[in-house]
mmCIF file as gemmi writes it, N, C-alpha and C atoms, coordinates in Angstrom:
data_model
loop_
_atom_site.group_PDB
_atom_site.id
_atom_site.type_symbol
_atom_site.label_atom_id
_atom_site.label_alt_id
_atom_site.label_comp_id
_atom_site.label_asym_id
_atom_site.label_entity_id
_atom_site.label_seq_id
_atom_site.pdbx_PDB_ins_code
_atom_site.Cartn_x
_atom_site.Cartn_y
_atom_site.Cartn_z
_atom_site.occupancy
_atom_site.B_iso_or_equiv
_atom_site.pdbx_formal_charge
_atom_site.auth_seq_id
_atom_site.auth_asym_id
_atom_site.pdbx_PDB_model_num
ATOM 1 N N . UNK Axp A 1 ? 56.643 -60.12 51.811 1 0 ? 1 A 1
ATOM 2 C CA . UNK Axp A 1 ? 57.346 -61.038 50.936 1 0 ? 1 A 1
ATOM 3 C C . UNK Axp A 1 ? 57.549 -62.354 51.688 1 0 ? 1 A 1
ATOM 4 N N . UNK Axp A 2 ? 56.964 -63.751 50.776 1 0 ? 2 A 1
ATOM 5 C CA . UNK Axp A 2 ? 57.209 -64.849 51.759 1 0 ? 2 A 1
ATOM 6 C C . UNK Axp A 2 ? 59.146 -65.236 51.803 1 0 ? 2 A 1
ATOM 7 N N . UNK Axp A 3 ? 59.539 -66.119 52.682 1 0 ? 3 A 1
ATOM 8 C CA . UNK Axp A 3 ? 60.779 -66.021 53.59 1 0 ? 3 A 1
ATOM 9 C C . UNK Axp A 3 ? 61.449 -66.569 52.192 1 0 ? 3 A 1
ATOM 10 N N . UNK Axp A 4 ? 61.205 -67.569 51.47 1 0 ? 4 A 1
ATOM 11 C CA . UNK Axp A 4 ? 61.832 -68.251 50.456 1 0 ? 4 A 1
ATOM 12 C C . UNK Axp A 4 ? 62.206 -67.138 49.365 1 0 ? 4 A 1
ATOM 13 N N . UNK Axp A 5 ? 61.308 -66.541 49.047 1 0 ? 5 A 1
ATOM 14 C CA . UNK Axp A 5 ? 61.751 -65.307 48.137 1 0 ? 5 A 1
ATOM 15 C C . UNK Axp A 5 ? 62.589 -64.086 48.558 1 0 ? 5 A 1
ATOM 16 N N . UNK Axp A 6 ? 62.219 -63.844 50.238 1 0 ? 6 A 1
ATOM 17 C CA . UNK Axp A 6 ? 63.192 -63.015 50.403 1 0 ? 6 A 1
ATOM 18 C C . UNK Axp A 6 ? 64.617 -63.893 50.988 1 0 ? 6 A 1
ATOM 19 N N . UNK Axp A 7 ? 64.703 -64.631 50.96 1 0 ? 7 A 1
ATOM 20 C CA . UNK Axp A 7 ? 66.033 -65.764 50.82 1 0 ? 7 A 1
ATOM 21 C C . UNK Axp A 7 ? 67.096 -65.568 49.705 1 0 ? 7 A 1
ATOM 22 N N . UNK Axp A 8 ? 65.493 -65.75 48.338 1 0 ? 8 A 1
ATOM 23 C CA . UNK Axp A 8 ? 66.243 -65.198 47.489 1 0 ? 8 A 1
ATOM 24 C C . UNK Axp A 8 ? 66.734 -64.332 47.005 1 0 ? 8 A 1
ATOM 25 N N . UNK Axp A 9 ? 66.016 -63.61 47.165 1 0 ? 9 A 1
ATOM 26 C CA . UNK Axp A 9 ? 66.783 -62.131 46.992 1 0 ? 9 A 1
ATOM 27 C C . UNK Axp A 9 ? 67.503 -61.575 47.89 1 0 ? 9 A 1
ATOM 28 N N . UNK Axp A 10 ? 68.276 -61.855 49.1 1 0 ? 10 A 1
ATOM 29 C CA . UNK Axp A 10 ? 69.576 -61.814 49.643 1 0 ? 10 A 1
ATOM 30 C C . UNK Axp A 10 ? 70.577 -62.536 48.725 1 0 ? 10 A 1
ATOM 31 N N . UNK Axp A 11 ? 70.08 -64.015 48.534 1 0 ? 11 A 1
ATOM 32 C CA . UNK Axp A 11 ? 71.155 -64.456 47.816 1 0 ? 11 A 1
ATOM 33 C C . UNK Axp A 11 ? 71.417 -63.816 46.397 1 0 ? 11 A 1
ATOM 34 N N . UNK Axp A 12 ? 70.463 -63.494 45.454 1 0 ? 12 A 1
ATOM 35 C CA . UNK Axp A 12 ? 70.887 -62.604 44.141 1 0 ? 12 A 1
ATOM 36 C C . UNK Axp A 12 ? 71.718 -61.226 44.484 1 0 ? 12 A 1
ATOM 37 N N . UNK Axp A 13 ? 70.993 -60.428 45.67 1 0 ? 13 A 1
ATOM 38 C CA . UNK Axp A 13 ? 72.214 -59.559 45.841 1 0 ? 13 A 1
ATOM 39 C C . UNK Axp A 13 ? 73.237 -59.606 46.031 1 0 ? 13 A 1
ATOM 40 N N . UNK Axp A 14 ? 73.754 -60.728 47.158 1 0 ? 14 A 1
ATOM 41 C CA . UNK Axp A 14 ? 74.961 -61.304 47.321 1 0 ? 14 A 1
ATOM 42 C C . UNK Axp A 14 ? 75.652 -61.774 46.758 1 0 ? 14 A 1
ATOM 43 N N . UNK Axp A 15 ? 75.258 -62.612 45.709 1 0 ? 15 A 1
ATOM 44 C CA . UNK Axp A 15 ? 75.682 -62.653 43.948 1 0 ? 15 A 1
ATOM 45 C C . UNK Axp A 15 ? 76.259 -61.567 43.393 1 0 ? 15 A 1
ATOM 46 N N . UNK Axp A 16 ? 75.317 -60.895 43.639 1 0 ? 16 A 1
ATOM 47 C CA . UNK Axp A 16 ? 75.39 -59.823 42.833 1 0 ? 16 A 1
ATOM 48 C C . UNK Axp A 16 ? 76.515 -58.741 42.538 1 0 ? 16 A 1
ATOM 49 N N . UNK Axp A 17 ? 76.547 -58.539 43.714 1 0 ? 17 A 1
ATOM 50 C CA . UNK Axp A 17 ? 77.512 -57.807 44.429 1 0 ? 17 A 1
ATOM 51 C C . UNK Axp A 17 ? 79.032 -58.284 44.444 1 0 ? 17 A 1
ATOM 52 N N . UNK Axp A 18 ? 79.077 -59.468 44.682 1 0 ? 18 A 1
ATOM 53 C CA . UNK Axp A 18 ? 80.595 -60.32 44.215 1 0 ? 18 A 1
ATOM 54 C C . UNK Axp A 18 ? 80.68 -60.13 42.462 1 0 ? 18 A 1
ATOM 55 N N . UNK Axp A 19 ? 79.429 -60.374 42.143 1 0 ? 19 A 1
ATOM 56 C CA . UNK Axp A 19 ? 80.031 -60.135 40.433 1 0 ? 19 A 1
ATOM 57 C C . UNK Axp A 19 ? 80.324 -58.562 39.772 1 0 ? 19 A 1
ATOM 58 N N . UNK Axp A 20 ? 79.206 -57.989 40.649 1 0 ? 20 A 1
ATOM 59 C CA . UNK Axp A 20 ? 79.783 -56.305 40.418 1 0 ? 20 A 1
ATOM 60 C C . UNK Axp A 20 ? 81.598 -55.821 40.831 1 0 ? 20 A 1
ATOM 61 N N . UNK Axp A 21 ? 81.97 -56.247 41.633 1 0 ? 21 A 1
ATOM 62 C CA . UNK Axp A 21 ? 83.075 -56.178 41.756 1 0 ? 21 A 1
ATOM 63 C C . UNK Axp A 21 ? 84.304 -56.91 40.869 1 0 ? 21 A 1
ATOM 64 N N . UNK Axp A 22 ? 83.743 -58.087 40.587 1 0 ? 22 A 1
ATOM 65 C CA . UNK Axp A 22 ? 84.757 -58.81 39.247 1 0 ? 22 A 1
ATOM 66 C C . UNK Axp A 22 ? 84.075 -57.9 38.119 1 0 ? 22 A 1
ATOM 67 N N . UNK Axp A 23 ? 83.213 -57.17 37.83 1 0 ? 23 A 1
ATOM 68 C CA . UNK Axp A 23 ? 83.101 -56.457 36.416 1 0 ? 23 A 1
ATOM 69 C C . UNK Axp A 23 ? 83.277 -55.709 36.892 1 0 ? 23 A 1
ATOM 70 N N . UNK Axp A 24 ? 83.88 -54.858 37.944 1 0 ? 24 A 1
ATOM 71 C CA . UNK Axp A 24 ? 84.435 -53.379 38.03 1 0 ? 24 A 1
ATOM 72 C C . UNK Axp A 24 ? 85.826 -53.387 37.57 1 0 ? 24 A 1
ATOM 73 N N . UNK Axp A 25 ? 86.202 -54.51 38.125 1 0 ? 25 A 1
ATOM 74 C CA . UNK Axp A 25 ? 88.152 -55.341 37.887 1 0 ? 25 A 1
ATOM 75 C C . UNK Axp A 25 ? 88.199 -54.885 36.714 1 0 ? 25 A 1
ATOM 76 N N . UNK Axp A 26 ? 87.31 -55.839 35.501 1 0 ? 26 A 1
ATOM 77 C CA . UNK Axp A 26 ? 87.125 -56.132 34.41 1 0 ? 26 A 1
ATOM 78 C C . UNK Axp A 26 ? 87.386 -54.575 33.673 1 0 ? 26 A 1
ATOM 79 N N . UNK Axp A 27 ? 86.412 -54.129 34.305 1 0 ? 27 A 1
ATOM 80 C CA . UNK Axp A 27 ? 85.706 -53.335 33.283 1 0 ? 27 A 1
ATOM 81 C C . UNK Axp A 27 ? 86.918 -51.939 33.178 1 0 ? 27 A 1
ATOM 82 N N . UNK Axp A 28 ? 87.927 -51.831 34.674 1 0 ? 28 A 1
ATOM 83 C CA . UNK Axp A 28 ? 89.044 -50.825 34.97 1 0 ? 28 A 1
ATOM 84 C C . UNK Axp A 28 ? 89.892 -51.522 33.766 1 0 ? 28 A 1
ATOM 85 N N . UNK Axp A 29 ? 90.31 -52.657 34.117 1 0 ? 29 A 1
ATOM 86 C CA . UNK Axp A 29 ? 91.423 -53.317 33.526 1 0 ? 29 A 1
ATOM 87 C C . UNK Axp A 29 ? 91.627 -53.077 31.93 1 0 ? 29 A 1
ATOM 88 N N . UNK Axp A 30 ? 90.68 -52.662 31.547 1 0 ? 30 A 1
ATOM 89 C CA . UNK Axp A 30 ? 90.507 -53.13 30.069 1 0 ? 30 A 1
ATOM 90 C C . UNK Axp A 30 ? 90.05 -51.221 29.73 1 0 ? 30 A 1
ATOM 91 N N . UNK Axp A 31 ? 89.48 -50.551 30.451 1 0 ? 31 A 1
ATOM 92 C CA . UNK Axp A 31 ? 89.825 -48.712 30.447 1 0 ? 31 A 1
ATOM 93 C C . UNK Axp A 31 ? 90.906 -48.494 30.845 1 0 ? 31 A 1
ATOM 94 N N . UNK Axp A 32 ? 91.04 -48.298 32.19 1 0 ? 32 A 1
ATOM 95 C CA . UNK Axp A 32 ? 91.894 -47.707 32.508 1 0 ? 32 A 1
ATOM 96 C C . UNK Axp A 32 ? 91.227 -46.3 33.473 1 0 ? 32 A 1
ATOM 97 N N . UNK Axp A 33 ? 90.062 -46.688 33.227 1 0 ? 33 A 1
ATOM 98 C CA . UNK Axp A 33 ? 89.628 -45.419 34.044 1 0 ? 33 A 1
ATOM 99 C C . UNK Axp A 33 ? 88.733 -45.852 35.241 1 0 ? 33 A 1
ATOM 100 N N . UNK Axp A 34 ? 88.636 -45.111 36.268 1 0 ? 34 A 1
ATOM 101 C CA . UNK Axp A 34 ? 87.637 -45.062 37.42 1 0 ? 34 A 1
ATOM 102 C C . UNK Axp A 34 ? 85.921 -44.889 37.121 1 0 ? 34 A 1
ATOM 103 N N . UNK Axp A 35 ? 86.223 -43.815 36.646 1 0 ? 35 A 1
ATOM 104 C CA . UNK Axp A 35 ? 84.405 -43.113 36.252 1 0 ? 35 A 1
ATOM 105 C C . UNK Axp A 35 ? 83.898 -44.16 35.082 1 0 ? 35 A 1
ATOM 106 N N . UNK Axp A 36 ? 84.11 -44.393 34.329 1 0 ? 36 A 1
ATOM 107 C CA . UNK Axp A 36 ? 84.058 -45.379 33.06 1 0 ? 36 A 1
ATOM 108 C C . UNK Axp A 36 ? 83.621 -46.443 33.795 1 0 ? 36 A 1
ATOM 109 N N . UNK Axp A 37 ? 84.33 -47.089 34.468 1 0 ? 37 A 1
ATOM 110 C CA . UNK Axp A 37 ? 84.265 -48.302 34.89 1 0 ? 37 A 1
ATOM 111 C C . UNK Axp A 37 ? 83.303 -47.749 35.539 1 0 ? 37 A 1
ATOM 112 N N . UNK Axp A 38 ? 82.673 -47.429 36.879 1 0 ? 38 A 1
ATOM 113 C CA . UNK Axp A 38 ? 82.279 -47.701 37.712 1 0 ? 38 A 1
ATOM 114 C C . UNK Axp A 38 ? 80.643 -47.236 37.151 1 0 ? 38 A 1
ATOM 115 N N . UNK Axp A 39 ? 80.173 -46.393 35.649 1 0 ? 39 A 1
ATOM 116 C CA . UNK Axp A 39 ? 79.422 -45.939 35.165 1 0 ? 39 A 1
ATOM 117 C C . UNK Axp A 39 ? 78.741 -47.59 34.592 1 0 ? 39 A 1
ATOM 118 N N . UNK Axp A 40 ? 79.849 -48.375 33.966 1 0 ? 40 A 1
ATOM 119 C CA . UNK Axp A 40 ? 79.55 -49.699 33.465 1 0 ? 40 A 1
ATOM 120 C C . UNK Axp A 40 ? 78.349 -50.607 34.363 1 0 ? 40 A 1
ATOM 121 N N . UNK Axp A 41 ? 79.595 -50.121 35.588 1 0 ? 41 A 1
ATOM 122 C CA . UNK Axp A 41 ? 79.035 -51.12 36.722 1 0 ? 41 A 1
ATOM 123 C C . UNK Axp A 41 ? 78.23 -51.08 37.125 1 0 ? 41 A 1
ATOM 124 N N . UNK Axp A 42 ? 77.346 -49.716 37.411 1 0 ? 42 A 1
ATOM 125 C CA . UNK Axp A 42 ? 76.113 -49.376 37.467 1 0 ? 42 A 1
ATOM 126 C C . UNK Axp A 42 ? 75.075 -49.66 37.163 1 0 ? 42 A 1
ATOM 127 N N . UNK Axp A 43 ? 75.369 -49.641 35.446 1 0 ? 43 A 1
ATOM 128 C CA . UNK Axp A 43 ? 74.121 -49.726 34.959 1 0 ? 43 A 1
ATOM 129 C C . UNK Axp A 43 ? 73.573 -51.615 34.616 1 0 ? 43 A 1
ATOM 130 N N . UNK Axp A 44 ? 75.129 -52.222 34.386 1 0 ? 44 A 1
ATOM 131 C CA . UNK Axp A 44 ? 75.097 -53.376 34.161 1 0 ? 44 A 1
ATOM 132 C C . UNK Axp A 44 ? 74.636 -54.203 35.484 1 0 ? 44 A 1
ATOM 133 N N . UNK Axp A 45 ? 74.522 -53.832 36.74 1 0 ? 45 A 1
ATOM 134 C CA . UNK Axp A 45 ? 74.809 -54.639 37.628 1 0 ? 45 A 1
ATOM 135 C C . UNK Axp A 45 ? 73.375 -54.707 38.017 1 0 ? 45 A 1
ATOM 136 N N . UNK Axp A 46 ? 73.074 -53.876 38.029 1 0 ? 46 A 1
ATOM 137 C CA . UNK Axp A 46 ? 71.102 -54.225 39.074 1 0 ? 46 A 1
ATOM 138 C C . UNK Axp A 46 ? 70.243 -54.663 37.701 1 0 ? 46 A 1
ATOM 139 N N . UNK Axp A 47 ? 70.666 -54.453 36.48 1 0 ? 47 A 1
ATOM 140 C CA . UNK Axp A 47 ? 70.051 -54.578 35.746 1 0 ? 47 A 1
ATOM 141 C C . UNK Axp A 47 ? 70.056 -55.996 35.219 1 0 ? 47 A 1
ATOM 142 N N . UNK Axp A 48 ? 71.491 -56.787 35.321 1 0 ? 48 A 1
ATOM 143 C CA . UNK Axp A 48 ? 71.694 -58.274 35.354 1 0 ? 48 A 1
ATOM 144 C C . UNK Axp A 48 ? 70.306 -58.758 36.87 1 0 ? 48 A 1
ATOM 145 N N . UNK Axp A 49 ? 70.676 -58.163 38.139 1 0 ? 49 A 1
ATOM 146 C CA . UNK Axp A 49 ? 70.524 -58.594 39.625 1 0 ? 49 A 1
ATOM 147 C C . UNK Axp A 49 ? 68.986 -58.965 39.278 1 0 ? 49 A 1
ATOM 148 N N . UNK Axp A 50 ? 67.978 -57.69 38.669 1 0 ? 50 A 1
ATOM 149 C CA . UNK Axp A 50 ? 67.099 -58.02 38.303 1 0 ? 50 A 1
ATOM 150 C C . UNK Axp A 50 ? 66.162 -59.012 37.452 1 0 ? 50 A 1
ATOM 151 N N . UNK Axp A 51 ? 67.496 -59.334 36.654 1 0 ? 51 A 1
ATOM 152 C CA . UNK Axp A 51 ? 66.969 -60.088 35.548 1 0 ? 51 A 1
ATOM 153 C C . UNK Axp A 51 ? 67.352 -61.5 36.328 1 0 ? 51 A 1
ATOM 154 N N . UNK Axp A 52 ? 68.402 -61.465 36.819 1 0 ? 52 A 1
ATOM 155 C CA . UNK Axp A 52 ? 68.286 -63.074 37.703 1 0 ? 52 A 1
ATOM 156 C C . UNK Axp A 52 ? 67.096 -63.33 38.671 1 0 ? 52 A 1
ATOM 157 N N . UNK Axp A 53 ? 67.082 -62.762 39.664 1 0 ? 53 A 1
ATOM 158 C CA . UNK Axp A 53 ? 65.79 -62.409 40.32 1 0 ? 53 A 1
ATOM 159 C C . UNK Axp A 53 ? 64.882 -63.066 39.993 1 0 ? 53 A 1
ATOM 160 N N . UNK Axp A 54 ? 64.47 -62.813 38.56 1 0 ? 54 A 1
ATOM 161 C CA . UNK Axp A 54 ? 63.5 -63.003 38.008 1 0 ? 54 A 1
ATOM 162 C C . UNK Axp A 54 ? 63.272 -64.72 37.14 1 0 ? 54 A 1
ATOM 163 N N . UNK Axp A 55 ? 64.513 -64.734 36.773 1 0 ? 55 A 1
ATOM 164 C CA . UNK Axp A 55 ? 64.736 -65.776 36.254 1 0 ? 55 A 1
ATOM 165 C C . UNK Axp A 55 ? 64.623 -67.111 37.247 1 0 ? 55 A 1
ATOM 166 N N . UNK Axp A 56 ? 65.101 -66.479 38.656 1 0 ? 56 A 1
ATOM 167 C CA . UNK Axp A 56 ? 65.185 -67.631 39.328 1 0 ? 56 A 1
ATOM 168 C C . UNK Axp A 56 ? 63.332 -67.944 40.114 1 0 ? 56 A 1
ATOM 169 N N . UNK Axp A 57 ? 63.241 -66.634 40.44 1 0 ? 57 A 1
ATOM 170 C CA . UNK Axp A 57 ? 61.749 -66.984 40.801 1 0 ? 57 A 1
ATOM 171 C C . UNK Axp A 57 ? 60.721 -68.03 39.391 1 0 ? 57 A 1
ATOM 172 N N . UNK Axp A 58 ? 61.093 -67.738 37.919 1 0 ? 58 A 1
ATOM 173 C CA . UNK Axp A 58 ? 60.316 -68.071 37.531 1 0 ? 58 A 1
ATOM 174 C C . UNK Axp A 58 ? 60.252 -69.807 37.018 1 0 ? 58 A 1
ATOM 175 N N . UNK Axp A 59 ? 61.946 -70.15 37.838 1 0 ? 59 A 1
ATOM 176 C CA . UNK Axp A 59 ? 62.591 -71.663 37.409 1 0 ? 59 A 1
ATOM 177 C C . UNK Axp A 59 ? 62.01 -71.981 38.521 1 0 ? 59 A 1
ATOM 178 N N . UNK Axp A 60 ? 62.157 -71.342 39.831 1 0 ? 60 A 1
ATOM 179 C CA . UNK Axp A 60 ? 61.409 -72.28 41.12 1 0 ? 60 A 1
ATOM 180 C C . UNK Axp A 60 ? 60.099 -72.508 41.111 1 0 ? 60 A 1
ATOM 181 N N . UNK Axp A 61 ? 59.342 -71.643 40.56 1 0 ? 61 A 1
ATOM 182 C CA . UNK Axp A 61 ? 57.593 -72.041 39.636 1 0 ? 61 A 1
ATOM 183 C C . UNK Axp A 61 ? 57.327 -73.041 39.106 1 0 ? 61 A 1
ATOM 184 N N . UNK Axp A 62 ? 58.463 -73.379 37.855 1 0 ? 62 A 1
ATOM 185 C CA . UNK Axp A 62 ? 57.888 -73.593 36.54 1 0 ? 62 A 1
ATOM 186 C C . UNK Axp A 62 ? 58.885 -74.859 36.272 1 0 ? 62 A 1
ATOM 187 N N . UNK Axp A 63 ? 60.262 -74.755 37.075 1 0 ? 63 A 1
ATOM 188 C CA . UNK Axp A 63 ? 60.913 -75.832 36.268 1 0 ? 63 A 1
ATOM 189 C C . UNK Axp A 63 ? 61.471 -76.527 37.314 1 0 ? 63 A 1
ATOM 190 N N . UNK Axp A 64 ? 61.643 -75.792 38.49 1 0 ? 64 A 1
ATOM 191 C CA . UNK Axp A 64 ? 62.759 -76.963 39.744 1 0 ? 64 A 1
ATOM 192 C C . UNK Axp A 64 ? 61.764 -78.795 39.797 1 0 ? 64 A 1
ATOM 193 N N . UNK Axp A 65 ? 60.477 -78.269 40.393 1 0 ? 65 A 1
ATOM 194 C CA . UNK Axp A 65 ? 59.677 -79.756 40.37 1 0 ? 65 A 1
ATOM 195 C C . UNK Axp A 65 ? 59.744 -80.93 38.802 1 0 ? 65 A 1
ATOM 196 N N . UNK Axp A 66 ? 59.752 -80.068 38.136 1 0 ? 66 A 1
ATOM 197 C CA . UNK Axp A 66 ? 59.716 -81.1 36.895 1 0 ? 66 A 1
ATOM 198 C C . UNK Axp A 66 ? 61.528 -81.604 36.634 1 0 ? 66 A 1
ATOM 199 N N . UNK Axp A 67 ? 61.937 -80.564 36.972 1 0 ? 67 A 1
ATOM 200 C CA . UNK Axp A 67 ? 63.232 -81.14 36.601 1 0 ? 67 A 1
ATOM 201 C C . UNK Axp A 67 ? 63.94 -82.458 37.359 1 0 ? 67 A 1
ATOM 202 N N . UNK Axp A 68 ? 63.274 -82.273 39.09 1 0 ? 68 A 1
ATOM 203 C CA . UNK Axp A 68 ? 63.633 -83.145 40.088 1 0 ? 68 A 1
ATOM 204 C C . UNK Axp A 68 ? 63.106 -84.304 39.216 1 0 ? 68 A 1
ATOM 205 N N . UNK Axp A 69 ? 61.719 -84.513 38.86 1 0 ? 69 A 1
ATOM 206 C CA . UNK Axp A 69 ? 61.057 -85.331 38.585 1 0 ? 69 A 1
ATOM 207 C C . UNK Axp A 69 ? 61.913 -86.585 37.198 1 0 ? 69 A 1
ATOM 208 N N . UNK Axp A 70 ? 62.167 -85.755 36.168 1 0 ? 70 A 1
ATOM 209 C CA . UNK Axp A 70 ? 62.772 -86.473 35.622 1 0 ? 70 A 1
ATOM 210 C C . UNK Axp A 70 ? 64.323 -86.756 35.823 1 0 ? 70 A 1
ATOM 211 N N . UNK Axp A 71 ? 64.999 -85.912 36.672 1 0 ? 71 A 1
ATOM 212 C CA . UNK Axp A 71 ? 66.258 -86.509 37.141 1 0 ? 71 A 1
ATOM 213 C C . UNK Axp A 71 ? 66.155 -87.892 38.018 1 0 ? 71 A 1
ATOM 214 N N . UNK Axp A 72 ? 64.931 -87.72 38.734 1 0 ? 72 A 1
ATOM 215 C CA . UNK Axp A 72 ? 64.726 -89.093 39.416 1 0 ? 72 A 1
ATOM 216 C C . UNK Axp A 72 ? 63.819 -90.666 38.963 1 0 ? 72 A 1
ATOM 217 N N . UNK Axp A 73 ? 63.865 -89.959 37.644 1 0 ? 73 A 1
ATOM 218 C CA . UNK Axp A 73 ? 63.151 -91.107 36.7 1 0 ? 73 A 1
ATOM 219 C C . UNK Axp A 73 ? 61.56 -91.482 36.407 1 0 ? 73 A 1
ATOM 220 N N . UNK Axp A 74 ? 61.055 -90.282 37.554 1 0 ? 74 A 1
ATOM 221 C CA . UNK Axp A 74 ? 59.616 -90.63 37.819 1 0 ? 74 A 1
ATOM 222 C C . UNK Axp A 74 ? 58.706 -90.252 37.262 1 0 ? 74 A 1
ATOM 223 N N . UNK Axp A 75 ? 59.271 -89.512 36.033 1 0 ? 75 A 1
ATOM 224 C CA . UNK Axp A 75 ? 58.406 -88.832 35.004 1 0 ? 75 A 1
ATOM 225 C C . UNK Axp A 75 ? 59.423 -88.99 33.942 1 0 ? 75 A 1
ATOM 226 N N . UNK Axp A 76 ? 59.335 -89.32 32.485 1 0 ? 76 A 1
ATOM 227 C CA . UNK Axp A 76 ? 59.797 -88.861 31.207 1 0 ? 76 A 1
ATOM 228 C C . UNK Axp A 76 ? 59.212 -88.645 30.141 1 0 ? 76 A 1
């Protein structure tokens, strides 16, 4: 895996992982239960991690250069 991608994907886990824990909060607060919650958290959490992952590899492809481009006026 080249270094930029596995960059990124430390940083999505690390994301990740801070937000799994605010939707465990969430997800107790509003049950009341342990197993419930933490069943939520499971399934919701790698399954978001993945989908960012993905999302971000496919913006650093497809959209970071063009976007620089017209933020800096040099294309519209």
């Amino acid at each position: 895996m080249k270094p930029a991608r596995m960059e990124l994907l430390v940083k999505v886990v690390a994301w990740r992982m801070l937000s799994m824990t605010c939707g465990f909060t969430i997800a107790y607060a509003f049950t009341g239960r342990v197993a419930e919650s933490v069943g939520i958290t499971i399934v919701i959490g790698p399954t978001l991690a993945l989908v960012q992952w993905v999302f971000e590899m496919l913006w650093d492809r497809y959209v970071r250069e063009r976007l620089r481009n017209v933020i800096s006026g040099k294309q519209g």
